[in-house]
N, C-alpha and C positions, 0 to 999 in steps of 0.2 A: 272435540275442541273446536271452536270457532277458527273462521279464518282470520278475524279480527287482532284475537290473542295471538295467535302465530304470527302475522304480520309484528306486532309489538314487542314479541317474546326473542325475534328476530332482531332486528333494530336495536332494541333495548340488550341484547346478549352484547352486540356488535360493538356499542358503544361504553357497553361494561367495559369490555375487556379492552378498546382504546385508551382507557383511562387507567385499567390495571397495572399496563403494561409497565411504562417506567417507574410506576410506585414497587411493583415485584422486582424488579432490575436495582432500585433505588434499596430495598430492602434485604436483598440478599446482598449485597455489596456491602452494606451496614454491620449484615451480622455477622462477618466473616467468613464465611462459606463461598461466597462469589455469589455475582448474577445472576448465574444459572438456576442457584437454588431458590432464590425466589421465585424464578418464572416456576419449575419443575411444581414447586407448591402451590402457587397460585394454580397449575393447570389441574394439580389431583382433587383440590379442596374445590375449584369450580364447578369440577362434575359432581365428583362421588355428596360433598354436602346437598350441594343441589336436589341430587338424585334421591335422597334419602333424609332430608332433612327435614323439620315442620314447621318453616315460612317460605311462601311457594315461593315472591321477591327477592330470596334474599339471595345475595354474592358474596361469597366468602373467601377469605383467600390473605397472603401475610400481611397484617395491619400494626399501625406504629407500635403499641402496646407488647405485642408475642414479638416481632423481630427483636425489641429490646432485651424480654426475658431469655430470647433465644441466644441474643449474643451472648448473653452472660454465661449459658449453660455452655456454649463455644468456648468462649476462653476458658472456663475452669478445664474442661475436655485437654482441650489442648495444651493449657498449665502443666498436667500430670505426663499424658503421655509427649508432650515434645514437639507432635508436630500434627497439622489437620488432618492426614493422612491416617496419620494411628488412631486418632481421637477418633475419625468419623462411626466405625461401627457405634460406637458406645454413645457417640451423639445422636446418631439416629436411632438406637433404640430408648434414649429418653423421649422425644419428639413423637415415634411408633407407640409408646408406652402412656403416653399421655391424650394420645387417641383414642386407645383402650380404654384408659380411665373415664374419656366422656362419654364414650358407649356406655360403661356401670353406671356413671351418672345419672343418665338417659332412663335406661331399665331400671334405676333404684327410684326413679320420679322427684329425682334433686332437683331438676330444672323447676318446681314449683314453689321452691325455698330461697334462690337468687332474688326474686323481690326485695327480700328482705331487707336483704343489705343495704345500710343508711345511709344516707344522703352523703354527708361528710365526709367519708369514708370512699365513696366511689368517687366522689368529687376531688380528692387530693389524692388519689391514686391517680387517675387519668391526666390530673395536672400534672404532677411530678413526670409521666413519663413522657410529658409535653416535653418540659424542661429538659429531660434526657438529652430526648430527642436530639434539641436544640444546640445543648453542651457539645454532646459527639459529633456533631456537624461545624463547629466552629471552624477546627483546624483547616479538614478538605473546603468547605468555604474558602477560604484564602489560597489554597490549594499548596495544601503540607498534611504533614504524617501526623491523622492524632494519637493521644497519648492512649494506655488501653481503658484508663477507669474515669472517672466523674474527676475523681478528688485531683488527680495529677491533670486532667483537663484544665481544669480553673489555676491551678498551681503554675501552668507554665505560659496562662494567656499572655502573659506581656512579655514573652519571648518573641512574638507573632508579627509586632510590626518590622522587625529587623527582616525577617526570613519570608513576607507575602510574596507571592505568586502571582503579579499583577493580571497577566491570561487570564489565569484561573478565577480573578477573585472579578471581572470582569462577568463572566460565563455566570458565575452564580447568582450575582449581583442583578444582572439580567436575567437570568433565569425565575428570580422571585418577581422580580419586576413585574414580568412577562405573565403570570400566572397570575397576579393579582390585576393587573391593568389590561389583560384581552378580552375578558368576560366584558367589558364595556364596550367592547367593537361588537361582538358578539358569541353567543353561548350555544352555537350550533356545532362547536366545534374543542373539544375540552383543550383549557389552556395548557394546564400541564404536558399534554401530548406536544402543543404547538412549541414552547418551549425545550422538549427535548430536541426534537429534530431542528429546530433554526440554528440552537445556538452549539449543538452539534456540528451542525456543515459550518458553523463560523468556526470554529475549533480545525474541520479538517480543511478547509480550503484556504483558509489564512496560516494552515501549519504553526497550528501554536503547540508551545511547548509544555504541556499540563499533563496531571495523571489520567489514563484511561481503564474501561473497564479492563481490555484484554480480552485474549481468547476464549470465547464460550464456546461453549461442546455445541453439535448439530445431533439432530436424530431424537428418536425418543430415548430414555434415561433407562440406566438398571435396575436391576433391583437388587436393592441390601439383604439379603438375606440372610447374610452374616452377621447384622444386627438384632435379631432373634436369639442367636445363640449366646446363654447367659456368660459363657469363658470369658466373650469377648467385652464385657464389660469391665472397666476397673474397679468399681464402689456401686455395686446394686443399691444402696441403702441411699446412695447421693444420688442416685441415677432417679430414683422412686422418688423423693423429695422434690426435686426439677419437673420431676414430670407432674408431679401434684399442681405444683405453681402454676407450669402451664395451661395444664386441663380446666383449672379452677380459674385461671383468668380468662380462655381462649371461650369457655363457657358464660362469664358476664360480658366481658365483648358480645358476643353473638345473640344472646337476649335482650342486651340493651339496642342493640341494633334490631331487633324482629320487634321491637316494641316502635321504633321509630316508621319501620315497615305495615307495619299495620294500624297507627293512625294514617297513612299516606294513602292507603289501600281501602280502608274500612274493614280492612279482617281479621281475625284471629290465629295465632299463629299455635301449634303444637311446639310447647318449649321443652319436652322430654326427647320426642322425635326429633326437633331440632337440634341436640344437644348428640343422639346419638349419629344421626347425619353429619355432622363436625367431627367426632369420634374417630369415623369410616376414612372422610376424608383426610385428617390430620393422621392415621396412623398408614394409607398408602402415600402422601408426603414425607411420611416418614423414612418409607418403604424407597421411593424411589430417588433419595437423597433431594428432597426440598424442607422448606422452611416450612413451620408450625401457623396455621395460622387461627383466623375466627369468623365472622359476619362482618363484612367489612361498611361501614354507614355510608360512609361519600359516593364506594361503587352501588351499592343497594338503592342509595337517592337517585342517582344517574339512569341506572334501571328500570324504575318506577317512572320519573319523570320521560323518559325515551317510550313508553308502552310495555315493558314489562309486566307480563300479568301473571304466569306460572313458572313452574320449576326449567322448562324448558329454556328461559332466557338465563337462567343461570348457569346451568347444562353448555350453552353455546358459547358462552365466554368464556368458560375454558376449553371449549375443542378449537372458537377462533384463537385462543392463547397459543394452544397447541400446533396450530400450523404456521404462527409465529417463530415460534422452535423450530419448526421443521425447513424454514424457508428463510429465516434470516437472523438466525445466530451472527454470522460472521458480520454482516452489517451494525450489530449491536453492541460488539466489541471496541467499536471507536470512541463512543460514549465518556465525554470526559467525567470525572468524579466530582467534579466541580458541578456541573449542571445536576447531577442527582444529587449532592450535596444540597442546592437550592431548592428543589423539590421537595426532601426531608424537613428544611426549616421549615418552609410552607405548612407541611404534614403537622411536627411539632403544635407550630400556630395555633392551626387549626383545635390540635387535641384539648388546648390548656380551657379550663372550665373558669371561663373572665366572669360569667354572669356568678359563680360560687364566692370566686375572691372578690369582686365589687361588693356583693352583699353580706362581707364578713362583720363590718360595722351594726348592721342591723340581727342578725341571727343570735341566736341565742350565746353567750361566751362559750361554754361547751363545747357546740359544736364547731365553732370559730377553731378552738383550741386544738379539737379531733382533728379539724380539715390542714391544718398546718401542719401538724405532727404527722399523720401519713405521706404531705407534701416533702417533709423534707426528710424523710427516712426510708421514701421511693427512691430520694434522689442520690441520697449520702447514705445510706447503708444498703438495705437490701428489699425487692419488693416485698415477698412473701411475709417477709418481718414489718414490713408497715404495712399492710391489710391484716395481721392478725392481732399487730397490738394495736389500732383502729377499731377491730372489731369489738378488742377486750373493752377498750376505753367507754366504747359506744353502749356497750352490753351494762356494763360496772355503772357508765351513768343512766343511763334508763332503769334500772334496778333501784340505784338511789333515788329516783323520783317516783316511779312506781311505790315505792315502800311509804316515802314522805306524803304522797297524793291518800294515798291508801289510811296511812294512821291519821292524819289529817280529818277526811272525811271520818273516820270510826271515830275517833274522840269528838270529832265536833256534835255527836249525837248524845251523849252523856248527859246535856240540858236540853237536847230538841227532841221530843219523842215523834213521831209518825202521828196525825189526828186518827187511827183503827185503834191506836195504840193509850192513848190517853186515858181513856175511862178505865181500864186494866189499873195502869198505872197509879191512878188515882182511889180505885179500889183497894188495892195493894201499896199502899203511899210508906216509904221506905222501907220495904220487901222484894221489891222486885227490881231490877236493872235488865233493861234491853238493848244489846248490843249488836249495831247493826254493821255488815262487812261486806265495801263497794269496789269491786275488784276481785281478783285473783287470789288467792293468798297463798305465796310462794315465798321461794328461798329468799328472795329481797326481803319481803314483809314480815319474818320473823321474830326481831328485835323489836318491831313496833306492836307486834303482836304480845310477846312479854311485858310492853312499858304499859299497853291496854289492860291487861291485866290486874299490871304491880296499882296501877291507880284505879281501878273498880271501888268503888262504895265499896262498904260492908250492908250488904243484904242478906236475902234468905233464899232467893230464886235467882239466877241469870237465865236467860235468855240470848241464843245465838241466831240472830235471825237472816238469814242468810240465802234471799231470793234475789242478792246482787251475785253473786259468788258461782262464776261459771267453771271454774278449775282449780282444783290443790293440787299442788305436788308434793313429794317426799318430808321435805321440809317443812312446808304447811300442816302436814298432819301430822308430826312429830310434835309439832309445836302448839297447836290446838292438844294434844295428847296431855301434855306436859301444863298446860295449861289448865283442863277440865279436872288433873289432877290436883293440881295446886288448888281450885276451888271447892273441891270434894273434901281436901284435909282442911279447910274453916269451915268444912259443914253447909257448905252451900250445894242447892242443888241445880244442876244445870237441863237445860233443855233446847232443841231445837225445832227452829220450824223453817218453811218454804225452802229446803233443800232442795241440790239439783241435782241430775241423775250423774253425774263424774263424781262430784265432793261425795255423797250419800255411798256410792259404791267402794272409793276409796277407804270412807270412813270403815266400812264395812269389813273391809279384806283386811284393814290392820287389829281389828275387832275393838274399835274403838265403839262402834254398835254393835255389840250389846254390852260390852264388858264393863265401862264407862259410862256411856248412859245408855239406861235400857230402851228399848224399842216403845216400851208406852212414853217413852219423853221426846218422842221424834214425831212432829206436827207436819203433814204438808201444807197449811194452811194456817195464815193468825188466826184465823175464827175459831178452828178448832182448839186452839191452845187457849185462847180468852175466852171458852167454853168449861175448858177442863181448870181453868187456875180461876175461874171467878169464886167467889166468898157465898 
């Protein structure tokens, strides 16, 4: 390795974990766990992802998105059993459990099917948890006790101006300030850092009277190993459901972030490898009582732009994390909640996707409608339930347009033959019908599949010509099935030509070739069929 890259990977590690630092303090303070747990996560997920992961750039570690889900697996934890103490085994073997599962991810080569996911759907996911964000941060904002949910958040805002914290709402107030207004002094020096520590010593040297973090632990962390053993769980079956959410979000986090990473870099990332690297690291976070996290984009940008070039700068942000812990725990306990409260909005801010909702007037209605419906069912009911009925929605109407594009283009050929096709037709002049299929024809396209039919001429020949038609599925050949038969009881005979090798083998294993139509009625070519059906 160059000395080049080591210098950069250096540098770039150093001011990763600068900018970590009170986002991790900021995050685990959020999700209930305490401070610590964030540092503890950010320090596992910096190396072990790093170490093992497949985007050399990237920094990983708890980001606004998993601290939320995380909280939420917190409180229901601590709901049942009563207090964080009991809950903890059983919470960190959701968290440990959900590392495992991106490792399976990883080795099952899911990371190559996260593309998919549409637009809309990630778009009002990531907003909502802007919002979240922003919500649970109100109350400490003013510096007061917020409420535990969304609903009763917004429910008791105008409680707020009687009971503010003027310290407090000072500290935070300046704290966002401060974060958006230093980068114009200059950006040698990350505001958010510069922010904690001022308005910190204004907190303790002015003895103000606002919430603090508290005592954080010093030294390196335990390990839970009594989160492994399944006793200590109350509801495996809840425990497995949480840990899906997580894995399944902490895995688009981190791909959309290696995707950011390697246009900035120019390289390609391994998104299986990546995914199992996340795994490694999110299941000894687990391990040693930290937060869950993912690829984090701000610290990954920071990274890149510092000289970061390989895994090594990611590796050093969390061992510089780690002698943060080792060395100034007790300094980071003075930390008002207020100033991290400020840092959170900020975080929020940042999340919410303004260029999706700007451009909702212009996008299709659809997906305008998709992108709100996950927005507000992120926010007021549950994620995992608004990324799955997003998905359905997204799936249901692509399906519905796929089928409409589909029969559209087949019926629009009914009066426009192909010119290879004319002279056939003209030979055969109300004998023949050629019907041509541009797309898929799948479970969507079934219904428009039978309405091609029910309106078919009365001929003596069909013709399935079908050199658009890259895949059937189940339903496709069921229904071609059910079709060739319907045209076989009026005596019609059917044939095909320019088949593709998926449809032709399919047709084949349901024995719709030869049982349906025989093998002399299967053309690779029109020539050869306007050969064999000429007069």
């Amino acid at each position: 390795m160059s000395t080049q890259h080591l210098k950069g990977d250096i540098f770039g590690g150093l001011t990763a974990a600068i900018v970590a630092l009170p986002l991790a303090l900021a995050f685990g303070v959020s999700s209930g766990m305490g401070a610590i747990a964030g540092l503890y996560g950010a320090i596992a997920l910096g190396i072990f992802a790093s170490v093992f992961g497949g985007t050399k750039t990237q920094i990983s570690g708890p980001t606004g998105p998993m601290a939320v889900v995380s909280a939420t697996v917190i409180a229901s934890q601590i709901a049942y059993f009563g207090s964080l103490e009991e809950a903890l085994p059983s919470i960190l073997a959701t968290f440990a459990l959900a590392g495992v599962l991106q490792i399976v991810m990883g080795i099952g080569r899911v990371g190559e099917y996260i593309k998919y996911m549409p637009y809309p759907v990630v778009s009002g996911f990531m907003s909502g948890i802007g919002f979240i964000i922003i919500i649970l941060q109100i109350f400490p904002f003013f510096g007061l006790t917020s409420p535990k949910t969304i609903v009763d958040t917004l429910l008791a805002v105008g409680d707020i101006p009687s009971q503010i914290n003027y310290q407090a709402l000072l500290l935070s107030a300046g704290t966002v300030a401060t974060i958006y207004l230093f980068p114009k002094v200059t950006k040698a020096v990350p505001s958010t850092l510069v922010a904690l520590i001022v308005f910190t010593l204004i907190s303790v040297l002015l003895n103000f009277d606002v919430p603090i973090i508290g005592d954080i632990p010093t030294g390196l962390p335990d390990f839970h190993f009594d989160a492994l053993i399944p006793t200590n769980w109350h509801d495996p079956m809840l425990i497995f459901v949480e840990a899906i959410t997580l894995a399944a979000l902490g895995a688009i986090d981190s791909l959309l972030t290696s995707v950011v990473a390697d246009n900035m870099t120019k390289t390609q990332h391994n998104s299986n490898r990546e995914l199992i690297g996340q795994g490694i690291g999110n299941f000894f976070a687990g391990l040693v009582g930290g937060l869950p996290g993912a690829g984090a984009t701000m610290r990954t940008v920071v990274n890149i732009k510092s000289g970061g070039r390989t895994q090594i700068s990611g590796t050093l942000h969390g061992i510089f994390l780690l002698i943060v812990l080792l060395g100034a725990g007790a300094y980071a306990g003075v930390i008002p909640l207020a100033v991290l409260a400020g840092i959170l909005m900020t975080v929020g801010i940042g999340i919410i996707d303004y260029k999706g909702i700007k451009d909702m007037r212009f996008i299709p209605k659809s997906d305008a409608f998709i992108m709100l419906s996950v927005l507000l069912l992120t926010v007021l009911v549950d994620l995992l339930q608004a990324v799955a009925v997003g998905m359905v929605m997204a799936s249901l109407w692509f399906m519905k347009e796929m089928s409409r594009n589909a029969e559209e283009s087949s019926m629009g050929v009914m009066h426009n033959n192909l010119s290879d096709e004319q002279e056939l037709v003209d030979e055969l002049k109300g004998k023949i019908y050629i019907q041509h299929f541009n797309g898929p024809i799948f479970f969507g396209f079934t219904s428009g599949f039978k309405n091609i039919i029910r309106t078919m001429p009365e001929v003596e020949k069909v013709v399935f010509r079908m050199h658009n038609v890259p895949h059937i599925d189940q339903s496709g050949m069921y229904a071609m099935e059910d079709a060739i038969m319907m045209l076989e009881q009026k005596g019609i005979e059917v044939y095909i030509c320019c088949i593709n090798k998926q449809p032709k083998h399919m047709l084949k294993n349901i024995k719709i070739i030869p049982n349906l139509i025989p093998t002399k009625n299967i053309y690779k070519d029109f020539e050869s069929l306007e050969k064999a059906l000429s007069i």
